[in-house]
PDB file of N, CA, C and O in Angstrom:
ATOM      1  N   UNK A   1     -43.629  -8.490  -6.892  1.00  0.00           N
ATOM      2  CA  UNK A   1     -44.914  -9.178  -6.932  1.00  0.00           C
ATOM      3  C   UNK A   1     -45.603  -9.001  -5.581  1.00  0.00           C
ATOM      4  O   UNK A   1     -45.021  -8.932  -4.499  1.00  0.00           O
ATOM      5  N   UNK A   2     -47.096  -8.929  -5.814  1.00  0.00           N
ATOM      6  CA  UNK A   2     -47.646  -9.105  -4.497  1.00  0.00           C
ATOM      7  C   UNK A   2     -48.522  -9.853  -3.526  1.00  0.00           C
ATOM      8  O   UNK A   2     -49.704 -10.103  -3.763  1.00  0.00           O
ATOM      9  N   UNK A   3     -48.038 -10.120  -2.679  1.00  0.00           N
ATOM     10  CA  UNK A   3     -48.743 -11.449  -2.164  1.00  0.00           C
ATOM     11  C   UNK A   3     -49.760 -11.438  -1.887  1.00  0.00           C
ATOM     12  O   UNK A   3     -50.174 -10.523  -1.176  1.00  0.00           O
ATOM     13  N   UNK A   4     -50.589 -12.434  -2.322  1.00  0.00           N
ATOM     14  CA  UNK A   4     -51.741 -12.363  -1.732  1.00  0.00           C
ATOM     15  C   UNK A   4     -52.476 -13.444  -0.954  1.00  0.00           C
ATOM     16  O   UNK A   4     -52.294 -14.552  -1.459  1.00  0.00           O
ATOM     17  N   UNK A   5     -53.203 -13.451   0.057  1.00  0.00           N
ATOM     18  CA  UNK A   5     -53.847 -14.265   0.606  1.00  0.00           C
ATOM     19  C   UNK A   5     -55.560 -15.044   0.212  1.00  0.00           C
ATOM     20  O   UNK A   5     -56.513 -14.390   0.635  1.00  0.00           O
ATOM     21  N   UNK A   6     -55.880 -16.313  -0.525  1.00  0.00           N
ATOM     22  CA  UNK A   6     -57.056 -16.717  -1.388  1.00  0.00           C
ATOM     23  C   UNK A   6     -57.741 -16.899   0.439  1.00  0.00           C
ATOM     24  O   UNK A   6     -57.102 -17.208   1.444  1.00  0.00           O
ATOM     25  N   UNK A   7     -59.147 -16.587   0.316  1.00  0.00           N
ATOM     26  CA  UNK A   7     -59.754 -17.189   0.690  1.00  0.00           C
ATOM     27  C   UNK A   7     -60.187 -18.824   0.382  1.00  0.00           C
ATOM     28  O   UNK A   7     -60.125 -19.339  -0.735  1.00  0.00           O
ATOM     29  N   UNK A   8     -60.595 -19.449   1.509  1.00  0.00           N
ATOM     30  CA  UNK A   8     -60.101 -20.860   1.785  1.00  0.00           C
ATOM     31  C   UNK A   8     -61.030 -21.662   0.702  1.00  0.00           C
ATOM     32  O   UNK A   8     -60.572 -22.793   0.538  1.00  0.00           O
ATOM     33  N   UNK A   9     -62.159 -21.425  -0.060  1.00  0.00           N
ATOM     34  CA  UNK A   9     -62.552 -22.333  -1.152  1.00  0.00           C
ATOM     35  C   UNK A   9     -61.975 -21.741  -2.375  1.00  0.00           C
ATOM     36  O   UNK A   9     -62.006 -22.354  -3.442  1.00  0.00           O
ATOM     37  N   UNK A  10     -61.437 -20.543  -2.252  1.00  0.00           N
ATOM     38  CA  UNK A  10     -60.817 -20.668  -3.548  1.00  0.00           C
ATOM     39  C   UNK A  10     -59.272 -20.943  -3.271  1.00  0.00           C
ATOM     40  O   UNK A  10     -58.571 -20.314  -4.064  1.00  0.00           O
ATOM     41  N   UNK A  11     -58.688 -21.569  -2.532  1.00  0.00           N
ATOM     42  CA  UNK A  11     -57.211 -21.740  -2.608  1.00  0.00           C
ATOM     43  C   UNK A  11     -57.282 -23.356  -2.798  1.00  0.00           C
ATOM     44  O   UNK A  11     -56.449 -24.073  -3.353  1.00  0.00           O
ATOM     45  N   UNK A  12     -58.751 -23.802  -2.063  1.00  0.00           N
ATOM     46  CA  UNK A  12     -58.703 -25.632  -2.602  1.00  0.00           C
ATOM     47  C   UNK A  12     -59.205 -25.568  -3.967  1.00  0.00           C
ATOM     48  O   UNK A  12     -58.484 -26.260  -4.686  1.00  0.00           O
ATOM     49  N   UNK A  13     -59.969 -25.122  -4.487  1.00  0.00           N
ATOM     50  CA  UNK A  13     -60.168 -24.826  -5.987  1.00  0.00           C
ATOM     51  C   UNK A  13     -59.150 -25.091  -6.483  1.00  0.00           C
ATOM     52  O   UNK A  13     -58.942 -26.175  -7.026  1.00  0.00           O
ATOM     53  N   UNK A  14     -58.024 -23.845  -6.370  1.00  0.00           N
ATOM     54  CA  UNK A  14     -56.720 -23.949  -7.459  1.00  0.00           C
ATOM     55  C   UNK A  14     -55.625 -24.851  -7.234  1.00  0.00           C
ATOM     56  O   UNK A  14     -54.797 -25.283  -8.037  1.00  0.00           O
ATOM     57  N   UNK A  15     -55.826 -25.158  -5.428  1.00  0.00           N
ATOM     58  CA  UNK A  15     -55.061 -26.781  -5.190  1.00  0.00           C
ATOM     59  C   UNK A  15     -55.789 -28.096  -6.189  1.00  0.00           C
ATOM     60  O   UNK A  15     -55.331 -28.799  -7.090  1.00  0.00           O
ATOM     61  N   UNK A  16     -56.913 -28.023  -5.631  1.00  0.00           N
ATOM     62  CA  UNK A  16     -57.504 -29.053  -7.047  1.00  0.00           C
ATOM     63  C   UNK A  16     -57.359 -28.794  -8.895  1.00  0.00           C
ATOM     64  O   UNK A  16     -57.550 -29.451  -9.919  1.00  0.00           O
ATOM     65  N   UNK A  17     -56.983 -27.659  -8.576  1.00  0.00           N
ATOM     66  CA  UNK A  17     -56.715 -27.327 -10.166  1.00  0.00           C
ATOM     67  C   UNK A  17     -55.437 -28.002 -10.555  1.00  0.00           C
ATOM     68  O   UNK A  17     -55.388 -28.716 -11.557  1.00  0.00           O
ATOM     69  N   UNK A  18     -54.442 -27.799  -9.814  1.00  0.00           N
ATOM     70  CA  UNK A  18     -53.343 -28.284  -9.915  1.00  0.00           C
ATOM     71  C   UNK A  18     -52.849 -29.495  -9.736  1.00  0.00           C
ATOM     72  O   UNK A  18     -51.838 -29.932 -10.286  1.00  0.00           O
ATOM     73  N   UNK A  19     -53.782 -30.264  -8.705  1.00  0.00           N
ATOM     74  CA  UNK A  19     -53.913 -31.757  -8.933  1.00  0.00           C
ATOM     75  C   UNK A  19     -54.163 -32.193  -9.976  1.00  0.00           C
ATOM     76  O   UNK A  19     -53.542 -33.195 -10.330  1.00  0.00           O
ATOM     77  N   UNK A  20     -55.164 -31.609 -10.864  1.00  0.00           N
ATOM     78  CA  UNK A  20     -55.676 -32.420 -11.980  1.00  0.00           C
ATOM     79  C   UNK A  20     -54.662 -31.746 -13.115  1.00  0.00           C
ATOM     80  O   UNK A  20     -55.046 -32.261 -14.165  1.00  0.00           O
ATOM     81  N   UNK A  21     -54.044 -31.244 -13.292  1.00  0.00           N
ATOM     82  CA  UNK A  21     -52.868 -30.654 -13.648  1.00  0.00           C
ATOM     83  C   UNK A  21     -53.695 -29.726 -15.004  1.00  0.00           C
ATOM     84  O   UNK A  21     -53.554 -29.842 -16.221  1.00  0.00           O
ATOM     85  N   UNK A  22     -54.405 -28.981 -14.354  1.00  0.00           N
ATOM     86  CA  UNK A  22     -54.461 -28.032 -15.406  1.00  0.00           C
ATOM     87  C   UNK A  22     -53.933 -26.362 -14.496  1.00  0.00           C
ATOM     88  O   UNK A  22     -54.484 -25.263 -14.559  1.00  0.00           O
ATOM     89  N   UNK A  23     -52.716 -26.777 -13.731  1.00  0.00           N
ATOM     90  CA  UNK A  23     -51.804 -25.474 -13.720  1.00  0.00           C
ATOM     91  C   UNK A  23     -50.819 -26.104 -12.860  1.00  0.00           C
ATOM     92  O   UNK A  23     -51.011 -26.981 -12.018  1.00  0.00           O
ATOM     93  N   UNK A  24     -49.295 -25.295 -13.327  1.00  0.00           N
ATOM     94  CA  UNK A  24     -48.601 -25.981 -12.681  1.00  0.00           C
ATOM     95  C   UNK A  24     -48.483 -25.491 -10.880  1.00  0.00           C
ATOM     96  O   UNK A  24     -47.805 -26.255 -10.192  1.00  0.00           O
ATOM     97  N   UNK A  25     -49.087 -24.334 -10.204  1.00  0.00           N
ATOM     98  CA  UNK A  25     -48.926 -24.394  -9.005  1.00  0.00           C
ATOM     99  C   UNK A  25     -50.330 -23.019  -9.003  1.00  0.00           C
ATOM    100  O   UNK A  25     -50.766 -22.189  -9.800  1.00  0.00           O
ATOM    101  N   UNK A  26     -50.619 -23.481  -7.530  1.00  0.00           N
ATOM    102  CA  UNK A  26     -51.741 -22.213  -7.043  1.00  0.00           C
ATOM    103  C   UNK A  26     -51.071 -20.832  -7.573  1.00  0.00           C
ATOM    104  O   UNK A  26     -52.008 -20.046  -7.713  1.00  0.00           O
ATOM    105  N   UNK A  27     -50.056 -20.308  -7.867  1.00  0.00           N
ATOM    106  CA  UNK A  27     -49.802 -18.604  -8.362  1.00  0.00           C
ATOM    107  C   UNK A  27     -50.317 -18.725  -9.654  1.00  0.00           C
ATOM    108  O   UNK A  27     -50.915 -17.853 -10.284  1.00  0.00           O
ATOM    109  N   UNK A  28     -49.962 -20.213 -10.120  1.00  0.00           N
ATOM    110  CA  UNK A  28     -50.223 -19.936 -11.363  1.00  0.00           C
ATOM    111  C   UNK A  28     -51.765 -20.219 -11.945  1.00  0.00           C
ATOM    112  O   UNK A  28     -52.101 -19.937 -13.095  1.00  0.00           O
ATOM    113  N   UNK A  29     -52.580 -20.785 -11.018  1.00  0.00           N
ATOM    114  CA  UNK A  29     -54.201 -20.821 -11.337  1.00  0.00           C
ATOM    115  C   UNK A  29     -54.325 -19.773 -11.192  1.00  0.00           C
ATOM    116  O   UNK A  29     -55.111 -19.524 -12.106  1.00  0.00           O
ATOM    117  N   UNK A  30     -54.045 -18.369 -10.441  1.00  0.00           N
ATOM    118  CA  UNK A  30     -54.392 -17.467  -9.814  1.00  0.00           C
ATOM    119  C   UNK A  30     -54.082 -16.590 -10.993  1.00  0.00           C
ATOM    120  O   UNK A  30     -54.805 -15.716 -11.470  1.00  0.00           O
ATOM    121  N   UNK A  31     -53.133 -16.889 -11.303  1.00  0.00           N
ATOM    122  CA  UNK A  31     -52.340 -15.509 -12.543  1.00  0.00           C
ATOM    123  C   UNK A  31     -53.511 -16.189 -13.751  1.00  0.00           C
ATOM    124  O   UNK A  31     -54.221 -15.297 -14.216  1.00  0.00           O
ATOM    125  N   UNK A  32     -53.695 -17.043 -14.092  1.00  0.00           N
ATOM    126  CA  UNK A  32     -54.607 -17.560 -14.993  1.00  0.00           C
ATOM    127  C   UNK A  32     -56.311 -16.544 -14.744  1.00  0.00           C
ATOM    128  O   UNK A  32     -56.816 -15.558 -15.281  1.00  0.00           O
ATOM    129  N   UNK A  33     -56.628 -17.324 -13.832  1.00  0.00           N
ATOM    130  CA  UNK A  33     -57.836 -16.516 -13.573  1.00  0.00           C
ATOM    131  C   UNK A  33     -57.324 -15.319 -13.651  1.00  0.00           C
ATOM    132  O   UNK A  33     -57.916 -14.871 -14.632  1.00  0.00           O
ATOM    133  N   UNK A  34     -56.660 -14.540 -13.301  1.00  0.00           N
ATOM    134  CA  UNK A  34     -57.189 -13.209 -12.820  1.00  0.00           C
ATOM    135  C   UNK A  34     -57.316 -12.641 -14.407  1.00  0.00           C
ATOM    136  O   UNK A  34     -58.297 -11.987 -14.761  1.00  0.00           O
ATOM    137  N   UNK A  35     -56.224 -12.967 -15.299  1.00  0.00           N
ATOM    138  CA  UNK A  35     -56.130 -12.773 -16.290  1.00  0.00           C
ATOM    139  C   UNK A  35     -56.771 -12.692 -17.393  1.00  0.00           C
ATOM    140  O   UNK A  35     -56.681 -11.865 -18.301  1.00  0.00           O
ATOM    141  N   UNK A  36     -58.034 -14.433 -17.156  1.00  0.00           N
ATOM    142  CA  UNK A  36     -58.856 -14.092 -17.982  1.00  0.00           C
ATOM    143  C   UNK A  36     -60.178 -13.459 -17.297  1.00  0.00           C
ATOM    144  O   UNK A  36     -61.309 -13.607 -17.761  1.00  0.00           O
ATOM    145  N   UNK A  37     -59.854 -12.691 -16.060  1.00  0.00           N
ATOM    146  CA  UNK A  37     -60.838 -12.012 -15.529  1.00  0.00           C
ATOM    147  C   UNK A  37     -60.816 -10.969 -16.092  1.00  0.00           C
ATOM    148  O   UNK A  37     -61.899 -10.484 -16.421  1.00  0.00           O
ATOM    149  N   UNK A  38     -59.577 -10.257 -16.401  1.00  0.00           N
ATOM    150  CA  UNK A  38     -58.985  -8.757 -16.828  1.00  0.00           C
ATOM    151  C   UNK A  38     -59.760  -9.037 -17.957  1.00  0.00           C
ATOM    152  O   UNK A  38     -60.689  -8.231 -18.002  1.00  0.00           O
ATOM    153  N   UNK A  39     -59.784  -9.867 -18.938  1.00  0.00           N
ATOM    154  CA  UNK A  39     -59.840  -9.705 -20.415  1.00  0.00           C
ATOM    155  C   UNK A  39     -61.333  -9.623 -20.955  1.00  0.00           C
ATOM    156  O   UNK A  39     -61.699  -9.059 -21.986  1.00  0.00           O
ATOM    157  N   UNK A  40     -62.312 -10.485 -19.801  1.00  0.00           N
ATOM    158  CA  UNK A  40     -63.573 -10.406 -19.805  1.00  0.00           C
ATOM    159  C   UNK A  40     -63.911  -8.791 -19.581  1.00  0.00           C
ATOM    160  O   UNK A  40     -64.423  -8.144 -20.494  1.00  0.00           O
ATOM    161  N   UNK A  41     -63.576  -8.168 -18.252  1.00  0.00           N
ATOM    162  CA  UNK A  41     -63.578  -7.058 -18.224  1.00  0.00           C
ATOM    163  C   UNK A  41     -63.227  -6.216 -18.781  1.00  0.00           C
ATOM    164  O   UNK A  41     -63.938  -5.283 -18.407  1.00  0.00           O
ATOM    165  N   UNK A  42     -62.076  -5.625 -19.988  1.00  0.00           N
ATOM    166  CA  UNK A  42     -62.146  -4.905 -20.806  1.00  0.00           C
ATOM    167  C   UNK A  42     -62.825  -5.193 -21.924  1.00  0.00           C
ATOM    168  O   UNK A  42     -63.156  -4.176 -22.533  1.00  0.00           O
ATOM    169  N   UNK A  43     -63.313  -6.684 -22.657  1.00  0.00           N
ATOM    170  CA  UNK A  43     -64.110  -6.952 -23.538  1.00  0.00           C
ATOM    171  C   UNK A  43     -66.047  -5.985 -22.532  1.00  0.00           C
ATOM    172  O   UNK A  43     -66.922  -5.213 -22.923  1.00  0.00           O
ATOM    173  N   UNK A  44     -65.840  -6.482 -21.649  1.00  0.00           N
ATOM    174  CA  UNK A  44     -67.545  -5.798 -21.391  1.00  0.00           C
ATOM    175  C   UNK A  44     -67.389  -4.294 -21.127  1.00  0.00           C
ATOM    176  O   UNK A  44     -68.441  -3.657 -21.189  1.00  0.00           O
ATOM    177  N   UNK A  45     -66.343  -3.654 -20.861  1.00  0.00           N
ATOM    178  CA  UNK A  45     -66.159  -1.659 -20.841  1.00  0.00           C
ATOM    179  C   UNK A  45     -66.297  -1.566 -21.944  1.00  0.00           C
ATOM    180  O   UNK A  45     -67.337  -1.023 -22.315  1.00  0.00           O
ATOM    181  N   UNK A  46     -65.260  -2.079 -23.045  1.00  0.00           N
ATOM    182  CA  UNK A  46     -65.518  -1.771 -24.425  1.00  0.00           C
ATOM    183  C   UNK A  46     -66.933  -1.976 -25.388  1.00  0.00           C
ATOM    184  O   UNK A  46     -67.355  -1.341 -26.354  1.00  0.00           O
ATOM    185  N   UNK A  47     -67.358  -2.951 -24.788  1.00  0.00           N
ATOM    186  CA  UNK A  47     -68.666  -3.351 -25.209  1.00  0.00           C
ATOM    187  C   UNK A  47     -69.843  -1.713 -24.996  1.00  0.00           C
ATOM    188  O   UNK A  47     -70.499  -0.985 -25.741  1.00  0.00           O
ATOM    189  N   UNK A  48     -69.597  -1.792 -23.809  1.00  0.00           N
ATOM    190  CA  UNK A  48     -70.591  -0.441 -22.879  1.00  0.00           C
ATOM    191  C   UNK A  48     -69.976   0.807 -23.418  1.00  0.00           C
ATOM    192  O   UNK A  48     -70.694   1.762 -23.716  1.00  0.00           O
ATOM    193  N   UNK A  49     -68.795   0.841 -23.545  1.00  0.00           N
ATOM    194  CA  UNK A  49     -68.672   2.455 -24.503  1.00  0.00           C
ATOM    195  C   UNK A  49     -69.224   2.430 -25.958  1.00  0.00           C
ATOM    196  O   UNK A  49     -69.947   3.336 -26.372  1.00  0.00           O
ATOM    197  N   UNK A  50     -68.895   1.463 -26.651  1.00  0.00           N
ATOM    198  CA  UNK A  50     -69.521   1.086 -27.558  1.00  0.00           C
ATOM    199  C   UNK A  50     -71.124   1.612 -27.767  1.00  0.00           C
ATOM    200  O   UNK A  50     -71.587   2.336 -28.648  1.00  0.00           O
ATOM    201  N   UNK A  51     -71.693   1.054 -26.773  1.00  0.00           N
ATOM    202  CA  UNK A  51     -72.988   1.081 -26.681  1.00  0.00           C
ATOM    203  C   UNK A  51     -73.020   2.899 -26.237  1.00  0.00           C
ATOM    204  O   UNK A  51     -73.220   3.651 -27.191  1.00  0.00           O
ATOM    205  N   UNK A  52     -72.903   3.299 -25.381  1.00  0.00           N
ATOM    206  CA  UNK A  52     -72.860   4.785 -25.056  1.00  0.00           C
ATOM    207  C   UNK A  52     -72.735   5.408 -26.388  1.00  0.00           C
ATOM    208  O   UNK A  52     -73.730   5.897 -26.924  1.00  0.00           O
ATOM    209  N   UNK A  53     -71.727   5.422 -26.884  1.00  0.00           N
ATOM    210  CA  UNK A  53     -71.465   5.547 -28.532  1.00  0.00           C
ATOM    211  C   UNK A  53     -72.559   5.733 -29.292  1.00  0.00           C
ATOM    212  O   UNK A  53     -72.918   6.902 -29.438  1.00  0.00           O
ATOM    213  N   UNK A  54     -73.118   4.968 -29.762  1.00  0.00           N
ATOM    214  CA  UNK A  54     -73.968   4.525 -30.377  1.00  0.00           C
ATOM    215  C   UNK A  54     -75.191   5.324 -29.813  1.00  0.00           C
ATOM    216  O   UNK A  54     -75.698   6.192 -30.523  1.00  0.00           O
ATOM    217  N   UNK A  55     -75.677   5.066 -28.577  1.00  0.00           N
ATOM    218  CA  UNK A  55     -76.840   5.561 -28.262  1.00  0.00           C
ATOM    219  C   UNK A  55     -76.154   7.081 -28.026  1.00  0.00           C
ATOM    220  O   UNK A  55     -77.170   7.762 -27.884  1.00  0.00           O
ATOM    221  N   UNK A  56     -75.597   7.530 -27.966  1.00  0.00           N
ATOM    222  CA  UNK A  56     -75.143   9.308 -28.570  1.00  0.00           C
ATOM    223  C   UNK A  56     -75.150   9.503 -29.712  1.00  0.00           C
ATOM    224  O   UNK A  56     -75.154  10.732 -29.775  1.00  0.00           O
ATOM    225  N   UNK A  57     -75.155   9.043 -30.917  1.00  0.00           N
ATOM    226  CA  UNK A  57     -74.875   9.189 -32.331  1.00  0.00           C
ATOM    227  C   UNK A  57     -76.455   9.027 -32.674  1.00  0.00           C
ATOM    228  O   UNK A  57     -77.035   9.909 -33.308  1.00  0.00           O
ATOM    229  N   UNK A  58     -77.232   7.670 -32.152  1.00  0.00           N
ATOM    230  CA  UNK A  58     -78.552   7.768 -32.473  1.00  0.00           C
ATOM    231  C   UNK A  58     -79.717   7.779 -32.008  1.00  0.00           C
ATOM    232  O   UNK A  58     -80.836   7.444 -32.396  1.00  0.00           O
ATOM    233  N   UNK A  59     -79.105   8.379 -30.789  1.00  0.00           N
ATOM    234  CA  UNK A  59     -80.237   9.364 -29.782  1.00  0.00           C
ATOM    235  C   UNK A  59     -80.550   8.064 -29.030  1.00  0.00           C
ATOM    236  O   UNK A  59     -80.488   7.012 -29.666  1.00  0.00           O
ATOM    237  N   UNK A  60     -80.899   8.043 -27.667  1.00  0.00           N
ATOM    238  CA  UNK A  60     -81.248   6.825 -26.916  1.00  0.00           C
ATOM    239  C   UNK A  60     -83.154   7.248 -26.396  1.00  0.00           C
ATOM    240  O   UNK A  60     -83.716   8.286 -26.748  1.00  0.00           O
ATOM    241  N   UNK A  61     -83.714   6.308 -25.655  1.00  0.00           N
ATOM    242  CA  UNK A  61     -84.910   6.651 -24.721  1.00  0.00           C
ATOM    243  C   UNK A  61     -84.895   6.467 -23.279  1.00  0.00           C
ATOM    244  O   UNK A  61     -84.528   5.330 -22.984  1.00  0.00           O
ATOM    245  N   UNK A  62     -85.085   6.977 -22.589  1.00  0.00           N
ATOM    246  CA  UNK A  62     -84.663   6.843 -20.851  1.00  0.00           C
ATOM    247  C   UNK A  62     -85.685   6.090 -20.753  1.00  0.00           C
ATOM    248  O   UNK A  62     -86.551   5.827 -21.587  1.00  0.00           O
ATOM    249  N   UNK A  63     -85.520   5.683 -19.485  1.00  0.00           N
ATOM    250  CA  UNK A  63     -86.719   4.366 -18.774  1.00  0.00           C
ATOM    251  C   UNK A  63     -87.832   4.995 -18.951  1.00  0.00           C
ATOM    252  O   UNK A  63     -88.609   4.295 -19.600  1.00  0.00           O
ATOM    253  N   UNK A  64     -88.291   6.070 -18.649  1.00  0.00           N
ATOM    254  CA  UNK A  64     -89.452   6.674 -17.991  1.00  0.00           C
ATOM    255  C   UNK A  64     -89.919   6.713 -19.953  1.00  0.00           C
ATOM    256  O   UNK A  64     -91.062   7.023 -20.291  1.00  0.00           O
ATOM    257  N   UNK A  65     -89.247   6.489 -20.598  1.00  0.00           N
ATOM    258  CA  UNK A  65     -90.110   6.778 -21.756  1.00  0.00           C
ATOM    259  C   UNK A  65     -90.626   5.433 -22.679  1.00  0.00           C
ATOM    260  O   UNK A  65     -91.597   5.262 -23.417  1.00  0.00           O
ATOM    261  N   UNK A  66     -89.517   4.592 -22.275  1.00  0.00           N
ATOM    262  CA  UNK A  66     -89.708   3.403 -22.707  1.00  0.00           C
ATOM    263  C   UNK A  66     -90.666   2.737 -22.237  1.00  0.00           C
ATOM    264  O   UNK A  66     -91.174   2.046 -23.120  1.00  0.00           O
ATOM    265  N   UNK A  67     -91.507   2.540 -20.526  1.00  0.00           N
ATOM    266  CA  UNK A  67     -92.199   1.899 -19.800  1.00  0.00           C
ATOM    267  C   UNK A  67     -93.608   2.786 -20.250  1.00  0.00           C
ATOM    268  O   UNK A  67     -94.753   2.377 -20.443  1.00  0.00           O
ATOM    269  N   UNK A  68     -93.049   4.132 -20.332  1.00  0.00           N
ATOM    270  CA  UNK A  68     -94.139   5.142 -20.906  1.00  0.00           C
ATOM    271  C   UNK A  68     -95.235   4.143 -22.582  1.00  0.00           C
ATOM    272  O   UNK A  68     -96.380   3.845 -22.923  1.00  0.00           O
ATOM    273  N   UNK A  69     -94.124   4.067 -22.941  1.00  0.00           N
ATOM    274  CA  UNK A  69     -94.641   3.412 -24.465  1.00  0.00           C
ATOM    275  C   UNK A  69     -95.117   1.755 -24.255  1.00  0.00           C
ATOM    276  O   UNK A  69     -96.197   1.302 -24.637  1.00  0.00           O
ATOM    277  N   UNK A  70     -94.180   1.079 -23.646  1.00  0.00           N
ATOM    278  CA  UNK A  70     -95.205  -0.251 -23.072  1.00  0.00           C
ATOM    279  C   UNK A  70     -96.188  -0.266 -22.328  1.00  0.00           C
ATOM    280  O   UNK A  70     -96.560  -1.413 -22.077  1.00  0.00           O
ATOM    281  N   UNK A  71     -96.901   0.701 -21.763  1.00  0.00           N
ATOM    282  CA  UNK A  71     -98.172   0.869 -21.049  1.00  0.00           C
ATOM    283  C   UNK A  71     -99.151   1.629 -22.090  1.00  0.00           C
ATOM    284  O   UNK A  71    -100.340   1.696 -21.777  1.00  0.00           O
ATOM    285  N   UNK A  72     -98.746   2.176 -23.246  1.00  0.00           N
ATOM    286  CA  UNK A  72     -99.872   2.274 -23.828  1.00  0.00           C
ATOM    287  C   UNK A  72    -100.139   1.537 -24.856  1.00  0.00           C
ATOM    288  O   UNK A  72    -101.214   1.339 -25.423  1.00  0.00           O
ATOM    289  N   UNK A  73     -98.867   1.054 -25.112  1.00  0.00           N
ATOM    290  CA  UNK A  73     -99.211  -0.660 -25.945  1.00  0.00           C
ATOM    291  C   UNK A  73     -99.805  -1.815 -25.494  1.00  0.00           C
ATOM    292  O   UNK A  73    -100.387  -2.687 -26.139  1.00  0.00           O
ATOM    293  N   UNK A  74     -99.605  -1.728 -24.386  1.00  0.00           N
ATOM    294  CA  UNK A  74    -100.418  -2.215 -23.394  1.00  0.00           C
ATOM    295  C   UNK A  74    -101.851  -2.010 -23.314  1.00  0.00           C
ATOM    296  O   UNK A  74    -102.557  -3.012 -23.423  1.00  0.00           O
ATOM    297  N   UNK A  75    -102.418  -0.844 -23.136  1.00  0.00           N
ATOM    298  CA  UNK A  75    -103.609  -0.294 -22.811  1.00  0.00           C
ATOM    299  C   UNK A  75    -104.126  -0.486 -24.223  1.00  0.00           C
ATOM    300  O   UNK A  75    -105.164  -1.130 -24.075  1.00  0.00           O
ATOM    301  N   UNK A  76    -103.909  -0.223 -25.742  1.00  0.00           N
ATOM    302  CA  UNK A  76    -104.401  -0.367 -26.490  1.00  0.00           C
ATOM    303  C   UNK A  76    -104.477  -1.923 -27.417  1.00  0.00           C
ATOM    304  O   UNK A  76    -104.661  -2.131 -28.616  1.00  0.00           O
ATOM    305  N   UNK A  77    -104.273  -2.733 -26.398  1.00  0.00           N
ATOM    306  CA  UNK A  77    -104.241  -4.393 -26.224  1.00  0.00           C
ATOM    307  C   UNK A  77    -105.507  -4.862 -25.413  1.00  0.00           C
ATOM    308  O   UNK A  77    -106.304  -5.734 -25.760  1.00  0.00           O
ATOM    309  N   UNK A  78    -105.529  -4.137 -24.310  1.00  0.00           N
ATOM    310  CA  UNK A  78    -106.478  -4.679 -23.026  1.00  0.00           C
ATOM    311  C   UNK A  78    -107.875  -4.027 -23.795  1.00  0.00           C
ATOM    312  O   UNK A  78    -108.979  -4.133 -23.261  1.00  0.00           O
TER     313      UNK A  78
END
C-alpha cells in the first residue's frame, strides 16, 4: 500500500467523517472517496466515448459551423 500524505482540510474532513462515524478511520474515508471518485470517472470516459461514437456514426458539426448557423438565425430574427 501507499502512503499518502492529505492535505490539512482534507485530513480534518475525514477526521470529522469519522467522528460522526460514517467511516471507521481516515484510510478508510480516503479509500471511500477515492473510489467513488474512480467510478464517477469511468462513468464520464464512457459517457464521452459514447458520445465520440455516436458523433462518428452520425456525422458531428465543429464550432465554427455551429456559431456559423446561430448568427444567421440570428440575423434573420434582427
Amino acid at each position: 500500500m501507499t502512503a499518502i500524505t492529505l492535505p490539512a482540510d482534507l485530513e480534518a474532513w475525514a477526521r470529522a467523517e469519522v467522528a460522526a462515524g460514517r467511516g471507521k478511520t481516515v484510510e478508510d474515508v480516503a479509500n471511500n472517496a477515492i473510489a467513488r471518485y474512480r467510478a464517477q470517472m469511468e462513468t464520464f470516459r464512457r459517457s464521452l466515448d459514447e458520445a465520440e461514437a455516436e458523433a462518428g456514426r452520425e456525422g458531428a458539426l465543429d464550432a465554427e459551423a455551429v456559431f456559423s448557423e446561430l448568427k444567421a438565425r440570428y440575423a434573420e430574427r434582427a
